[in-house]
C-alpha positions in Angstrom: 48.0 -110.5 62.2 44.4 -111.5 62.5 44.3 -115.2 63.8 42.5 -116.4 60.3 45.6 -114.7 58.5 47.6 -117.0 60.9 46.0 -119.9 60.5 46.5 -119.6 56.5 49.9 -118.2 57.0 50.2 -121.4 58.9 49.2 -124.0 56.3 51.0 -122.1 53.4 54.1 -122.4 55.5 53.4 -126.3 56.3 52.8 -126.9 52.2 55.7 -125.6 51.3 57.9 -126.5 54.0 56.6 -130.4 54.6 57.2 -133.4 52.1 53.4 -133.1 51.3 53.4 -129.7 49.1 51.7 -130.0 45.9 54.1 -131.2 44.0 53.7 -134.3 46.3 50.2 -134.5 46.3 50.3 -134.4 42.4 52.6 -137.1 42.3 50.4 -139.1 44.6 47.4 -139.1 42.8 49.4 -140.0 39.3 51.0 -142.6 41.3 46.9 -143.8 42.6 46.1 -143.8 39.1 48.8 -145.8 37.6 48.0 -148.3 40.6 51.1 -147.8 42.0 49.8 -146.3 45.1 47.3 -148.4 47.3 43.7 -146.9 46.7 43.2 -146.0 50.6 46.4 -143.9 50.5 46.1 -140.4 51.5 48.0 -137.3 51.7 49.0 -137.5 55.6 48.6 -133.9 57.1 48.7 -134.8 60.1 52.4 -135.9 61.9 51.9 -140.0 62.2 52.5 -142.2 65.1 54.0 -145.7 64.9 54.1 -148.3 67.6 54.4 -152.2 67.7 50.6 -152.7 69.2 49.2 -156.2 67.0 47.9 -154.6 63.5 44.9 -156.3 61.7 46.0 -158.1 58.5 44.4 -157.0 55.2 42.7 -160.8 54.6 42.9 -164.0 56.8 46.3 -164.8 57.1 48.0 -168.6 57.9 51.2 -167.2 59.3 51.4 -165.4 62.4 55.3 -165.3 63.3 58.3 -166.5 61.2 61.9 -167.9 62.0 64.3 -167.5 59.1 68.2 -169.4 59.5 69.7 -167.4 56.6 73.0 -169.6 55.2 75.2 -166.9 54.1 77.6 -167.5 51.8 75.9 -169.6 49.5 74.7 -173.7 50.1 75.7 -175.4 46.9 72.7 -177.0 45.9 73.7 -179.4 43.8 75.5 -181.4 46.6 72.5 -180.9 48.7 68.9 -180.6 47.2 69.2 -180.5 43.8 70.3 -184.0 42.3 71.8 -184.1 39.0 72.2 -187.7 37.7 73.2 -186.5 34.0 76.4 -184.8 35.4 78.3 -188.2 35.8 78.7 -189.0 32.5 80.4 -185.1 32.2 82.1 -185.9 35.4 85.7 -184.1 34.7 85.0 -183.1 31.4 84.4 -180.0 29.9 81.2 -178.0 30.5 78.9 -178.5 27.5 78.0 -174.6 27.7 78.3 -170.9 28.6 79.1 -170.4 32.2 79.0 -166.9 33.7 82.0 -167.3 36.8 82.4 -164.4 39.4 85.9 -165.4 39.7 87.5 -165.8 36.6 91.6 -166.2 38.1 90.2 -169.3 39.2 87.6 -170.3 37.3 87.7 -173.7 35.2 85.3 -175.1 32.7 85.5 -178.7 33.8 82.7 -180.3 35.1 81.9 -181.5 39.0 79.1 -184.0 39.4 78.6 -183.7 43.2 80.5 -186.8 45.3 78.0 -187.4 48.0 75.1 -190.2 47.3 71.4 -188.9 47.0 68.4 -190.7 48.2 64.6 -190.3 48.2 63.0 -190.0 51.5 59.6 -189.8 53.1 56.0 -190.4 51.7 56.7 -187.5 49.8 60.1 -189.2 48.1 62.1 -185.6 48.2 65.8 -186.8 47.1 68.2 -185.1 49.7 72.3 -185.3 49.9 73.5 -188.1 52.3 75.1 -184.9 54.0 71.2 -183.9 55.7 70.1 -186.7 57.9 68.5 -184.5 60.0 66.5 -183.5 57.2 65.7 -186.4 55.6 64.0 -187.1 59.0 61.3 -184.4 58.3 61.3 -183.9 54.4 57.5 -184.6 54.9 57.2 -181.5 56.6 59.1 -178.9 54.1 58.7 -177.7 50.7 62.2 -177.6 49.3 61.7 -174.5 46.3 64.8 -176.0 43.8 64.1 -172.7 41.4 65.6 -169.7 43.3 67.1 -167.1 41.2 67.8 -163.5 42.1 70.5 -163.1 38.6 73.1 -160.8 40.5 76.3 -163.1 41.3 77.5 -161.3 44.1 77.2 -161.7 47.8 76.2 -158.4 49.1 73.4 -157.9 46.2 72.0 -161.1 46.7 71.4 -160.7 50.4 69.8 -157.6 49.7 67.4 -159.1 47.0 66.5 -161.6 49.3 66.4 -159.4 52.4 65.1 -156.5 51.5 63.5 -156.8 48.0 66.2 -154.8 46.3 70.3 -155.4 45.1 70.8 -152.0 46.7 71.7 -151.4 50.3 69.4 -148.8 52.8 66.3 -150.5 52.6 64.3 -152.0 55.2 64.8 -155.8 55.3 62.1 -158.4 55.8 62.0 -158.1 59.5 61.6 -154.6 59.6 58.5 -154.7 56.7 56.8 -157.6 58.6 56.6 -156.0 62.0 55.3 -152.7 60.7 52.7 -153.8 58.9 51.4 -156.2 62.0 53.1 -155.0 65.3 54.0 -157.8 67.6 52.0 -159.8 69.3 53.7 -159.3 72.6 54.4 -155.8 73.8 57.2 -157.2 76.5 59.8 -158.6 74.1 61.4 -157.5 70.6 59.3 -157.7 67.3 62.2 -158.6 65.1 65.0 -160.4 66.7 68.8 -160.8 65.0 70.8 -163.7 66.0 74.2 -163.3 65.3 76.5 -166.2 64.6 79.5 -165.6 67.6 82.1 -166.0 65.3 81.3 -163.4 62.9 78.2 -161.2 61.5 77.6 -161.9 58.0 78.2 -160.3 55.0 76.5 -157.0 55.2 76.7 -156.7 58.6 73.6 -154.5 60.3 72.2 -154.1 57.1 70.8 -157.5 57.7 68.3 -156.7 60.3 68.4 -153.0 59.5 64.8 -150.8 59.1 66.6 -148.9 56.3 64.0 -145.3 56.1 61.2 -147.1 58.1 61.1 -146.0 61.2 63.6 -147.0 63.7 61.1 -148.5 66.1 61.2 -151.7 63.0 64.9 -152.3 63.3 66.0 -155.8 64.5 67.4 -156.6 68.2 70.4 -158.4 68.1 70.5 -161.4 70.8 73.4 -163.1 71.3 73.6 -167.3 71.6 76.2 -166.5 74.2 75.8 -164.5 77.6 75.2 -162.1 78.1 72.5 -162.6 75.3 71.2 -159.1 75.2 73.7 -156.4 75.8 73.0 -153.6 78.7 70.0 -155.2 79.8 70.4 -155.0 83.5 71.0 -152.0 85.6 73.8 -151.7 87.9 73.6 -152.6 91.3 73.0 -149.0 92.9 69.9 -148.7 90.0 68.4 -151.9 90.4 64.5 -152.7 92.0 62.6 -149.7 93.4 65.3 -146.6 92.3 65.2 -147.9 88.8 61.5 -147.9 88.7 61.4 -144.5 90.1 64.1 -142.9 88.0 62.5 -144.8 84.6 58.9 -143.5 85.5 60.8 -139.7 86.1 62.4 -140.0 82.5 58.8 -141.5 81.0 56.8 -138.3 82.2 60.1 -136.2 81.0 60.1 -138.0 77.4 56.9 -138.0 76.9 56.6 -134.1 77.8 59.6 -133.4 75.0 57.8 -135.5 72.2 54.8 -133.2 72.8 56.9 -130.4 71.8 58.3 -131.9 68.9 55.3 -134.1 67.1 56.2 -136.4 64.4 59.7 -136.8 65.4 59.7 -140.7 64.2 63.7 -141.2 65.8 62.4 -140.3 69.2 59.5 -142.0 69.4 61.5 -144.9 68.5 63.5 -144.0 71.0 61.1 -144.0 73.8 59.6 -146.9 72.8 63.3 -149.0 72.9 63.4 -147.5 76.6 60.1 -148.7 77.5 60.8 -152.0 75.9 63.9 -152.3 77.4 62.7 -152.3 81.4 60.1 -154.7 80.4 62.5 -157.1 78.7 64.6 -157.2 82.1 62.3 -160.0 83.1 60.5 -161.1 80.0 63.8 -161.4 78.1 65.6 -163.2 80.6 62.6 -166.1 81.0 62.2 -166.4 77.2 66.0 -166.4 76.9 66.8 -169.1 79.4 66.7 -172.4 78.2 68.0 -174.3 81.2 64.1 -174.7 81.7 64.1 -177.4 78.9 64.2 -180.7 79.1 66.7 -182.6 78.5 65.3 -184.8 75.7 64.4 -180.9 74.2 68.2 -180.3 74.4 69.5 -183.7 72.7 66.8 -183.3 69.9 68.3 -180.1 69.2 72.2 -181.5 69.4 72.8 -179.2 72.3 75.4 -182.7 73.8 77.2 -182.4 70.6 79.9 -179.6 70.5 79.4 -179.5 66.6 75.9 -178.5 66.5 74.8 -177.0 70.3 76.1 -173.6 68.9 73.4 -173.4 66.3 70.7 -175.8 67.7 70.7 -173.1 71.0 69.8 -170.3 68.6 67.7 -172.7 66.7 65.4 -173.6 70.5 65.8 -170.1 71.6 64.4 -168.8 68.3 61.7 -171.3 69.3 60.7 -169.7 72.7 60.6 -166.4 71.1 58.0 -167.2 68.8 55.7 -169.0 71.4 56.1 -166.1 73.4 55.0 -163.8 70.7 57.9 -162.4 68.9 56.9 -161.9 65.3 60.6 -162.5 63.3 63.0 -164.1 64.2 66.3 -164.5 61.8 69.2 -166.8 62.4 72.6 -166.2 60.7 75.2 -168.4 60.0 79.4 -166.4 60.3 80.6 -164.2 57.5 81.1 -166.5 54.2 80.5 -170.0 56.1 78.6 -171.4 52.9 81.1 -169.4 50.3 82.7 -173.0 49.5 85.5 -171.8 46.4 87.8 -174.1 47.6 88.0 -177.3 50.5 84.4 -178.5 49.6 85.2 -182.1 50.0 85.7 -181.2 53.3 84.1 -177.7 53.9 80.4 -178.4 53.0 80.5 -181.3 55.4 81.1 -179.6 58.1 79.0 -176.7 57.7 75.8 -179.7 57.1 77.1 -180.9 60.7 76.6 -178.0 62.5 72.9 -176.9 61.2 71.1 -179.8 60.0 69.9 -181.8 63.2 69.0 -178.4 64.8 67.4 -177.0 61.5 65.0 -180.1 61.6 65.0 -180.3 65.1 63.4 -176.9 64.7 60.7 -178.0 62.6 60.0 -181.1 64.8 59.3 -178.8 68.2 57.4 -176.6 66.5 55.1 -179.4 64.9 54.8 -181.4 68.2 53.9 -177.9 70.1 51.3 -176.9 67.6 52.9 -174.2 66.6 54.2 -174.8 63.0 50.5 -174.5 61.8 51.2 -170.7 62.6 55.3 -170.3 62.3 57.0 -170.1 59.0 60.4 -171.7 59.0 62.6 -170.9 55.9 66.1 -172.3 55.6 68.7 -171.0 52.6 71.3 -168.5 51.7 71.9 -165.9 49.2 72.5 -168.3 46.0 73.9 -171.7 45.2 76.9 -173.0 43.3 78.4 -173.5 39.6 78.6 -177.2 38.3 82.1 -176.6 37.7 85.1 -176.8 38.9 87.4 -173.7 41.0 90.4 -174.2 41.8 91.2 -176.8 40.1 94.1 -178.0 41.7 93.7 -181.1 43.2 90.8 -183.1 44.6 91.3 -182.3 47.8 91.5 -178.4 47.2 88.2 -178.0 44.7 85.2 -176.1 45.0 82.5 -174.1 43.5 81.9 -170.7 42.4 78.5 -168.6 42.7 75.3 -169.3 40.8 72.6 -167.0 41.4 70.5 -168.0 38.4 69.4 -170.9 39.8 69.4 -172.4 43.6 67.7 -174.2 46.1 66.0 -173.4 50.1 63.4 -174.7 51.5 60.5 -173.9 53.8 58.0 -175.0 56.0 54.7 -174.2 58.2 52.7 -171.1 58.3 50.7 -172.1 55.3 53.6 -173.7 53.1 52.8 -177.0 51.5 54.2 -180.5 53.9 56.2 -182.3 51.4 57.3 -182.4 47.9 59.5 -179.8 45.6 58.6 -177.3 43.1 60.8 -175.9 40.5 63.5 -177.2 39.1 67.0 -176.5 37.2 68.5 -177.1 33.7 70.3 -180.5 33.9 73.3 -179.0 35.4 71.8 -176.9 37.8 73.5 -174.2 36.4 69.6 -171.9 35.8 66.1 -172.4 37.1 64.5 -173.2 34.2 60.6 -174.6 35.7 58.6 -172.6 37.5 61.3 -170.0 38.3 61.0 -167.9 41.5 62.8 -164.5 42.1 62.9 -163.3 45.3 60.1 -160.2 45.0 57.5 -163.3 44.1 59.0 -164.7 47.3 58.4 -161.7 49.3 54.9 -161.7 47.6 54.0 -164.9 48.7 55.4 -164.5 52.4 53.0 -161.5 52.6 50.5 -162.8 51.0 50.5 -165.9 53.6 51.0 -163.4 56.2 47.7 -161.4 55.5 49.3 -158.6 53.6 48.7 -157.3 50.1 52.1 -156.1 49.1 50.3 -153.2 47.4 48.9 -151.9 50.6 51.7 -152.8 53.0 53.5 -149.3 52.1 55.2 -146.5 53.6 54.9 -142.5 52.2 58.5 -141.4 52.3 59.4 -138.4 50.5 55.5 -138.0 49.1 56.2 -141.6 47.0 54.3 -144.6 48.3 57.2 -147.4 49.0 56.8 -151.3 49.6 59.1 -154.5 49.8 58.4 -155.1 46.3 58.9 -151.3 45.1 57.2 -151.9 42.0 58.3 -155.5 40.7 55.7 -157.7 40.1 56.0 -160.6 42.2 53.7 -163.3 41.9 51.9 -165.2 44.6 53.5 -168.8 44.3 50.6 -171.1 45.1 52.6 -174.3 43.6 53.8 -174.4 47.3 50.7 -173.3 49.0 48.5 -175.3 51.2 45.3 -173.2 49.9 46.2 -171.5 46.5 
């Protein structure tokens, strides 16, 4: 064979073998015209590299990193940020409606008006539950969005709306999205860091911080708030100083020699990348990891000398030290079902407030003072909110509430957000957002958009189709809670 009969032999065989045959090329440019493909994407005939070197946004953005404390289970709203005056009067009484209840064994139509006190607070006068002190410290700071609605009732589909963009499981969550479409901005520690709650990963498990089809280089690092905090990190004794540099540079060279022989192959390019990473982190992990080099007034503001909340406020100042040092996401979670409050609420909710509130605000307080919450988005919520009725109606002692994911509450700060005030709001009973409602993809929108990226361009070509955190649903920038609109 002649070598031009090769070299067409050649790209017939790669058009018909490869993702980007013509099929996929047609589908491409119907999926340019109908705008649902960015205008500067191309057919890539080339295998692509990825790598988490700092990206240049597509505009200016306000937000450079972002730290997320994700409440699973569900923060009833209504005893927290939503007050709901009208309810007394229905107080025990029967609900003057249609209620949709995820658990119907229990369910019961009588009303709850919520039994802690509200108060205004701040400049800004943002009514908050007597349960947040912390909070009510800094409302002035934080945007508290009272208009959340993602409309599926259940845990699992509700994390991944707000997580990922869709109900569905496998795709690539926040974290993941964020860091490939910017890199980080220190090559010495983890992009997108996962901290897990020692008693228990939440619902979904991995899924939380997984990079679903992205590639696996944009998959979260787990760091624990425990030691060690990062598992395998250091080399055994007999590996340690010079033999571990020489036998790391001798598997580099041998690495880098197999991924020329296989181009394109995305899992071990990640792969690589995690070792490199990894001997890096043995020093740079440890220093941004060790908070023993705070002060002490650092490590009362955060509650870390009370046993209720130094659990959560040392992922809440570690999260802080990964961010100054560069990290791009950071996301906190709370156990498995800790804000799921069916039953005990009287009791429960209290106890859950305790243990994140004076860190959460703490949080937003070190940042301010550092100058970093300018830069730093901090968002605080869960999944959905709660019914104002009664489950489990047996006994006052024994009540709680039952999901509502047609209308909740979270609240945010920094990075471009708005310092005080609410926006949205909720029928009477806080049962639906019924003013300026936000579903998640228009929070994922404006996220983006305040991180530089147009969610129309920040896409991945999988399978010859042009994907993105929205994947089609038009989210709308919310600039009711913007600094700039």
């Amino acid at each position: 064979m002649t070598d031009s009969n090769h070299t067409r032999s050649a790209r017939r065989h790669f058009l018909a073998s490869s993702a980007i045959g013509l099929q996929s090329l047609a589908l491409a440019w119907l999926l340019k015209e109908d705008k649902v493909l960015a205008a500067q994407i191309k057919p890539e005939l080339q295998p692509k590299t990825f790598d988490l070197t700092p990206k240049m946004p597509q505009h200016p953005p306000q937000a450079t990193a972002m730290i997320s404390m994700f409440m699973q289970g569900g923060p009833s709203h209504l005893d927290l940020f939503d007050p709901k005056p009208a309810m007394k009067k229905y107080d025990g009484k029967e609900f003057p409606g249609k209620i949709k209840y995820d658990n119907a064994a229990q369910a019961s139509p009588v009303v709850l008006a919520s039994p802690w006190k509200f108060q205004k607070h701040g400049e800004c006068g943002t009514e908050l539950s007597e349960l947040l002190p912390g909070l009510s410290k800094i409302v002035d700071d934080i945007t508290v969005v009272r208009s959340m609605h993602t409309g599926v009732n259940n845990h699992g589909q509700s994390i991944h709306a707000l997580n990922t963009g869709r109900i569905l499981r496998g795709r690539p969550a926040l974290g993941s999205w964020l860091t490939y479409g910017l890199g980080n901005r220190s090559q010495e520690l983890p992009a997108f860091v996962a901290m897990t709650d020692p008693k228990g990963i939440p619902v979904e498990g991995v899924n939380n911080w997984s990079n679903g089809w992205l590639p696996a280089l944009f998959q979260g690092t787990v760091v624990r708030s425990q030691e060690p905090r990062i598992l395998n990190l250091d080399p055994r004794k007999e590996l340690s100083g010079r033999a571990q540099e020489n036998y790391l540079s001798f598997v580099q060279e041998l690495n880098r020699e197999h991924l020329q022989q296989h181009p394109g192959e995305l899992d071990l390019q990640a792969r690589i990348a995690s070792y490199e990473l990894a001997s890096k982190m043995q020093t740079a992990a440890k220093e941004a990891l060790d908070i023993t080099k705070e002060t002490k007034a650092t490590h009362t503001l955060y509650g870390l000398d009370d046993p209720a909340t130094e659990e959560f406020g040392t992922r809440c100042l570690i999260a802080r030290r990964l961010v100054e040092r560069g990290v791009r996401f950071v996301q906190l979670y709370t156990k498995n079902q800790y804000w799921d409050h069916h039953g005990s609420i009287r009791t429960a909710l209290p106890a859950s407030c305790k243990k994140t509130d004076i860190p959460s605000a703490a949080l937003v307080t070190d940042l301010k003072q550092r100058g970093l919450l300018g830069s730093t988005i901090v968002h605080w919520g869960g999944e959905m909110g709660r019914l104002p009725v009664i489950q489990n109606n047996a006994g006052a002692a024994k009540v709680g509430r039952d999901h509502n994911t047609y209308g909740f509450s979270m609240w945010l700060a920094g990075g471009g957000f708005k310092a005080g005030g609410t926006y949205g709001a909720t029928d009477e009973f806080g049962h639906k957002a019924v003013e300026d409602v936000v579903n998640h993809f228009d929070y994922h929108a404006t996220l983006l958009h305040l991180f530089g990226l147009d969610p129309e361009q920040l896409v991945y070509l999988r399978n010859g189709r042009a994907q993105s955190l929205l994947d089609g649903q038009d989210g709308n920038i919310v600039r009711g809670i913007l600094q700039r609109g």
